[in-house]
N, C-alpha and C positions, 0 to 999 in steps of 0.2 A: 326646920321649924316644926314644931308639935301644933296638931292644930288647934289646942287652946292658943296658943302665942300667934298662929296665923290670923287666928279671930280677930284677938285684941289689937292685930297691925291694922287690920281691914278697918275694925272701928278707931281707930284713932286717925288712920286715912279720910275715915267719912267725918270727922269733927276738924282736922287741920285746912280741909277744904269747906267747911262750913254748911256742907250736905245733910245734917243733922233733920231737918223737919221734910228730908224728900227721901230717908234710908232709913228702913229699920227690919233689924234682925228679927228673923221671925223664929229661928231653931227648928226642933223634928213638930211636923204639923201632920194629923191625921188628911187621907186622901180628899176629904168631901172641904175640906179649910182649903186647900192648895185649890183647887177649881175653881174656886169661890175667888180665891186673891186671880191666880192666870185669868179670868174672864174682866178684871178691871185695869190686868199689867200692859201698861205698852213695851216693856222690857224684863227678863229676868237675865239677871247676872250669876254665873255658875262659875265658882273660883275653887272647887273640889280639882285638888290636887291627881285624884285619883277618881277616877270613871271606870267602869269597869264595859259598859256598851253603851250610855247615853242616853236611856229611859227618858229623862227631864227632858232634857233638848226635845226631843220627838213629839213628848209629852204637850211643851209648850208650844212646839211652831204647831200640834195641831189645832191649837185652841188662837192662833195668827199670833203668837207671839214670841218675838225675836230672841235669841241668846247670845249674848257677849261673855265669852268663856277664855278662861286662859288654860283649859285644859288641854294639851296639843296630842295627848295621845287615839281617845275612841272618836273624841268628838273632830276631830278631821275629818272623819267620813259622813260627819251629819250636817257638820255647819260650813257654809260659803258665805267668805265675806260679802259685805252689800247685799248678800242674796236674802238671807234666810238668818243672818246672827253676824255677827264678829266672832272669828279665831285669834286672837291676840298672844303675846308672849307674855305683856304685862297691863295692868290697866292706866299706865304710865305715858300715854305717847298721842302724839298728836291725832294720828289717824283713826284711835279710838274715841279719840273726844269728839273729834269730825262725826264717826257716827252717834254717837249719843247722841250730840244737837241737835242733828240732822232729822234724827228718830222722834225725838222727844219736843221738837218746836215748828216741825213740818209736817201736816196731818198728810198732805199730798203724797209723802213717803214715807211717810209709815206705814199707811195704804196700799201702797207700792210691795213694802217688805212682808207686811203681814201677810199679802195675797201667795207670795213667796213661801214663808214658814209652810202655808194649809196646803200648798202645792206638793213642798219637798217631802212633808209629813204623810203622803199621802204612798209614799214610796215602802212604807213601814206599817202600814194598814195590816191588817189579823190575815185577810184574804190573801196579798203579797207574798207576805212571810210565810203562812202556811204551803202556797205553790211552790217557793223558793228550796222551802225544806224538805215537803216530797220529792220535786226534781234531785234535792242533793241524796236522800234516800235511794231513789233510783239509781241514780249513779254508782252509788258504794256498793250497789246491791248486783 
């Protein structure tokens, strides 16, 4: 699929299930618009085909919020199911909707998860990454 045609599957998924007044497409948003929506999300959904390291996810679990991604390539090493997002293959299956519900109609766990995102996101902090990369400098060197 071309991702115009992916688009138009996604929206017509969110109208055949009657999701219409709780999903709306946002497109490319400047960075200070995207803060602004993560600081009210109890969820972001990332259906990008193509990740190249997984900014977003990081992104959002630092601000406690959860990602449900069917991207199985980068974001493996960001997202743990129940923990911190959903890894899915599709957004097609039971144990996905289990979490959505779960997410979205149980403050007690989302509480739970969110504490999770700010945990894992904390592994990717400037300080981390910057140690991690001199240590690999050193190494090479």
């Amino acid at each position: 699929n071309s991702g115009e045609e992916y688009l138009l599957e996604l929206k017509e998924g969110v109208k055949d299930y009657s999701l219409d007044s709780y999903v709306e497409f946002l497109g490319n948003l400047p960075q200070v618009d995207i803060t602004s929506l993560l600081n009210r999300a109890k969820l972001l959904i990332h259906t990008s085909q193509y990740e190249t390291f997984g900014l977003v996810a990081i992104e959002a679990n630092s601000m406690g919020v959860p990602v449900l991604t069917t991207n199985t390539g980068s974001m493996k090493e960001i997202i743990v199911n129940n923990k911190n997002g959903y890894l899915a293959k599709d957004l097609f299956n039971g144990n996905v909707n289990t979490f959505v519900k779960e997410l979205l109609l149980n403050d007690k766990k989302f509480d739970e998860i969110s504490g999770h995102c700010l945990e894992k996101s904390k592994e990717y902090d400037w300080a981390n990454t910057a140690k991690e990369l001199d240590n690999l400098y050193k190494i090479l060197v």
